[in-house]
N, C-alpha and C positions, 0 to 999 in steps of 0.2 A: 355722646360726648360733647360737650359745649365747649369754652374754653378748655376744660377738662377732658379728659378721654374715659370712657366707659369701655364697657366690656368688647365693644363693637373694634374698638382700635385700628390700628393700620396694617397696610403689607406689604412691602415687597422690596426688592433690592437686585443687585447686579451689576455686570460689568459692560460695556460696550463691546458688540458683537455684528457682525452681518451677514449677509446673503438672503436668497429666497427667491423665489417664483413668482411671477407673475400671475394673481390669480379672480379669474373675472366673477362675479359675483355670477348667483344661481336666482332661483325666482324670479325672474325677467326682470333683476333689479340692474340696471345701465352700469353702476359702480365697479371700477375693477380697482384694488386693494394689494399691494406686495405682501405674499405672505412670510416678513422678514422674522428673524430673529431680532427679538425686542433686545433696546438698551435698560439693561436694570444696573443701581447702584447697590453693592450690594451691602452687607453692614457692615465691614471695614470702610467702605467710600463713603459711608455718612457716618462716622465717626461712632458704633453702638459701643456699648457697653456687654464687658462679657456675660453671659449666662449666669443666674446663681448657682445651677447644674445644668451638668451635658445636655442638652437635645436629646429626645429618645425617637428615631430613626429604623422606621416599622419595612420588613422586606414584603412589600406590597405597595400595587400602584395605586391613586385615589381613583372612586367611582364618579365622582363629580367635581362641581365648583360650587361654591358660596360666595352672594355678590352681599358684600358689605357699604355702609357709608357711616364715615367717622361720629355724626351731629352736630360738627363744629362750626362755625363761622362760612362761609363763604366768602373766601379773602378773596381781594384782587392781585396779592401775592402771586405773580405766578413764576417767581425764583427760582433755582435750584435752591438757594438757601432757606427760604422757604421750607421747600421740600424738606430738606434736611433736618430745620429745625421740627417740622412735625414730626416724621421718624423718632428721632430723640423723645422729645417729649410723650411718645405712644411709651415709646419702652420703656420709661421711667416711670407711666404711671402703672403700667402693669406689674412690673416689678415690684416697684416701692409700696404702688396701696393697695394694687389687687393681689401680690402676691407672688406673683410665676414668677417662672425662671426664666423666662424674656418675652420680648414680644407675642400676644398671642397669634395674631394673624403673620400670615404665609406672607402674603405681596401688595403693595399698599401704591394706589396711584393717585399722584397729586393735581390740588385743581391746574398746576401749570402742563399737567401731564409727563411728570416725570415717574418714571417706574423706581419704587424702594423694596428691596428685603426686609422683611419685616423679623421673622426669627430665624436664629441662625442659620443655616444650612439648606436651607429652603430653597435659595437658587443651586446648590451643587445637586441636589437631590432631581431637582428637575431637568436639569441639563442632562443627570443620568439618566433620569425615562425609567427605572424600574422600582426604586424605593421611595420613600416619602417620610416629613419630620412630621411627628404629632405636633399638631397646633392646640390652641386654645380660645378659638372664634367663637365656636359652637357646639357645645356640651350634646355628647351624641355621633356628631360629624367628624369630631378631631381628627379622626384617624383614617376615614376614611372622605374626603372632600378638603381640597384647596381653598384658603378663605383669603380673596382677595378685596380689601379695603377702600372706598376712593372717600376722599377726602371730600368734607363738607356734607349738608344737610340738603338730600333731595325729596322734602315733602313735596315741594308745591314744584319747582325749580328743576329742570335738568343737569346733567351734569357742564362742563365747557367741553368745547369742540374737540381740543386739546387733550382733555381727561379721557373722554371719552373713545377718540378715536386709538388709544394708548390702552383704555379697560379691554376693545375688541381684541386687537394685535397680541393681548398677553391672554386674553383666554384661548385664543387659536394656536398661541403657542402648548400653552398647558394641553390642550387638547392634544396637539399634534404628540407633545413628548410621554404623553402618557395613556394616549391612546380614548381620552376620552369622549365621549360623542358631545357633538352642540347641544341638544337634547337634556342634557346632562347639568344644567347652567340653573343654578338655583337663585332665591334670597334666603336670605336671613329667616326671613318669618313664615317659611315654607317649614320650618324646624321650631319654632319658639313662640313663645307670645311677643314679638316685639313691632315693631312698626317698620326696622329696618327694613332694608336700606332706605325706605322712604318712599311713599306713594308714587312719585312723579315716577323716579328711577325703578323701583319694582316692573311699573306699567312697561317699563320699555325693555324689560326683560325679553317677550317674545322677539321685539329688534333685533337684540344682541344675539341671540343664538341664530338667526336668520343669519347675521352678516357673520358671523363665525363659522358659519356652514358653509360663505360662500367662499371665505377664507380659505376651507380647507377642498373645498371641492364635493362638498357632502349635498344631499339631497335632504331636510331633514321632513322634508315635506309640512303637511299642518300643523304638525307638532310644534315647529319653530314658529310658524306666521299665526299661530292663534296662541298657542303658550303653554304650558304644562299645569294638565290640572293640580291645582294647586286650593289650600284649604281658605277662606273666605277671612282676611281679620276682621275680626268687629268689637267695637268699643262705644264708648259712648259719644251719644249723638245719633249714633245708624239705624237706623228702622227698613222692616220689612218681611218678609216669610224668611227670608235665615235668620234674620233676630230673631222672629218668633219660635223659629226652630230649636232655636239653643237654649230658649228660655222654658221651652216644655223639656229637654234635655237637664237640665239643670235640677227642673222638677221631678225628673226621673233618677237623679243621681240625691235624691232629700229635700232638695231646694226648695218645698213648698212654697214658700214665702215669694218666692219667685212669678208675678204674676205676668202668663205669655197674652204682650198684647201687640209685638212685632216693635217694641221702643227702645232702643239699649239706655235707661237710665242709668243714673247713678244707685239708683238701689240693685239693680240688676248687674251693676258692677262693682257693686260691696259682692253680693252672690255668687259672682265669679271669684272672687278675691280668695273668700272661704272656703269655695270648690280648690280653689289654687293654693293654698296649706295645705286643706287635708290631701291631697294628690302629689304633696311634693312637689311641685313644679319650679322650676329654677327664677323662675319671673313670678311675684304675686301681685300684679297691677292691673289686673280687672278689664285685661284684655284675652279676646278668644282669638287665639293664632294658631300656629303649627303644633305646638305641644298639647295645648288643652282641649281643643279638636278634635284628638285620637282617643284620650280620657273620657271625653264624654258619651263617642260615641260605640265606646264598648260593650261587649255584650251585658243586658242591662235583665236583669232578675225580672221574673213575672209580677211581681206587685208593680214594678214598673211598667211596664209594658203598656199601657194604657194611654202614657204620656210619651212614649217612644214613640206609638202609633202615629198619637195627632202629630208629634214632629215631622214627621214621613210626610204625612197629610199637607202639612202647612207646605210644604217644599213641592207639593202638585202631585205627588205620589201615590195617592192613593189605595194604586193597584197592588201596591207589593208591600207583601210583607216582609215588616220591619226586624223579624226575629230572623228573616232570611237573608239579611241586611249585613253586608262586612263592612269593615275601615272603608275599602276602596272602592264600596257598591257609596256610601254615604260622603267620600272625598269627593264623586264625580257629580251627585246631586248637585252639593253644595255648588262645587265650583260653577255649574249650569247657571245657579240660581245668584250669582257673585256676578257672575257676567251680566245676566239681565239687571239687576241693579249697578252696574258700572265700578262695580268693588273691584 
């Protein structure tokens, strides 16, 4: 979303609330943190606009979070008004040009670090702890993951103090009302091809669920301090044995033309592009993310087989066979081989 808002949009809302415990972080981290009940405004306090139809309001609790950032600006706005005026302006572009019936995302946090309700209902549903609204963040998750939004573009750039200390306190809430583990703390582009929420803030994903665990008293052990395996983006510019990997992948899915020499060029992301039509995928922009990841690395017919192999190979693999190979034997490759290149 740049001045405009894309599909990423905003989240959250609420009323002012308090109480909570005192609670000292874990991992020998010094920090101790109140685990209060966040202030959220909710979409009557920033003035929304009603739904073109009802909320549909699923009896089930979400399995996760989805950590969002808008693409916009990085103001030095750090208003309520502000705030507010983002809010508004998410829901109007959702509505008016993408279509929905209101804002897509659940809970939406401003660079001043004010908490917003994103679509309707979203803060009563979570106060009750047992049901949840279908969103509209991430095709796949709607129904079952919380998609909370924070405003601005964290490619390069963390988020402010403010924001940030505001994204912790409201995913240990969700956690807390719905029972969700830290563990549980996703991005965007663990589901999609997209870039969301942005390199910087991705990277500090294993952070957030550390101090959300400390939040709650949880132990989440490595899982939080090193991060959830998660599928490698690459696009272009990237080189290496995952680029090489995907590019014998590609040639296993017809991609001949495809030539694996570990470079993601621009011809190698036309190849993606046309792998991402025929496959349907919701993004066709010639990135390899969370959705097209599982497509390619499905079970792949014996004429292919040859180039599944080398991909196995390129990834240091050698020893195993690649037909023996699931989704989540070749998720944890990658992510190995994501971490030694700094992805």
């Amino acid at each position: 979303m740049s001045a405009q808002i894309t599909r990423r949009g905003a989240l959250l809302g609420g009323l002012a609330v308090a109480g909570g415990a005192l609670c000292a972080g874990v991992f020998g981290v010094e920090q101790a943190w109140a685990l209060d009940t966040p202030s959220i405004i909710n979409c009557g306090g920033w003035g929304a606009k009603a739904p073109r139809n009802p909320v549909k309001v699923h009896n089930r609790r979400p399995a996760k979070i989805l950590i969002h950032h808008t693409a916009t600006a990085n103001v030095k706005d750090y208003s309520k008004a502000a705030a507010v005026r983002l809010a508004r302006n998410i829901q109007s572009y959702h509505i008016d040009h993408n279509r929905w019936s209101d804002s897509g995302q659940h809970f939406t946090v401003s660079r001043g670090g004010y908490l917003l309700e994103g679509r309707h209902r979203s803060l009563e549903m979570l106060r009750g702890g047992r049901r949840m609204v279908e969103g509209a963040h991430c095709t796949g998750q709607n129904i079952i993951a919380v998609g909370i939004e924070n405003e601005g573009t964290y490619s390069t750039t963390a988020p402010t103090t403010q924001q940030w200390n505001q994204l912790r306190q409201m995913c240990a809430y969700v956690c807390k009302q719905y029972r969700v583990r830290p563990t549980e703390i996703y991005g965007h582009r663990d589901f999609k091809d997209t870039a969301c929420p942005g390199d910087a803030l991705y990277e500090m994903l294993p952070k957030l669920r550390t101090e959300v665990a400390a939040l709650l008293r949880e132990d989440t052990g490595t899982a939080a301090t090193a991060g959830i395996e998660g599928w490698p983006l690459l696009r272009v510019a990237d080189r290496g044995s995952d680029v090489q990997a995907a590019q014998h992948l590609l040639r296993a899915a017809g991609h001949t033309e495809v030539v694996a020499d570990g470079r993601f060029d621009r011809s190698t992301a036309d190849a993606v592009r046309r792998f991402q039509k025929v496959n349907g995928t919701e993004e066709v922009n010639g990135m390899i993310g969370g959705e097209s990841w599982p497509l390619l690395v499905a079970p792949l017919s014996p004429v292919s087989g040859r180039e599944s192999t080398r991909a196995w190979q390129a990834l240091g693999a050698s020893g195993h066979a690649p037909s023996d190979a699931d989704t989540a034997a070749w998720q944890r490759l990658l992510h190995q081989e994501a971490l030694r290149h700094g992805r």
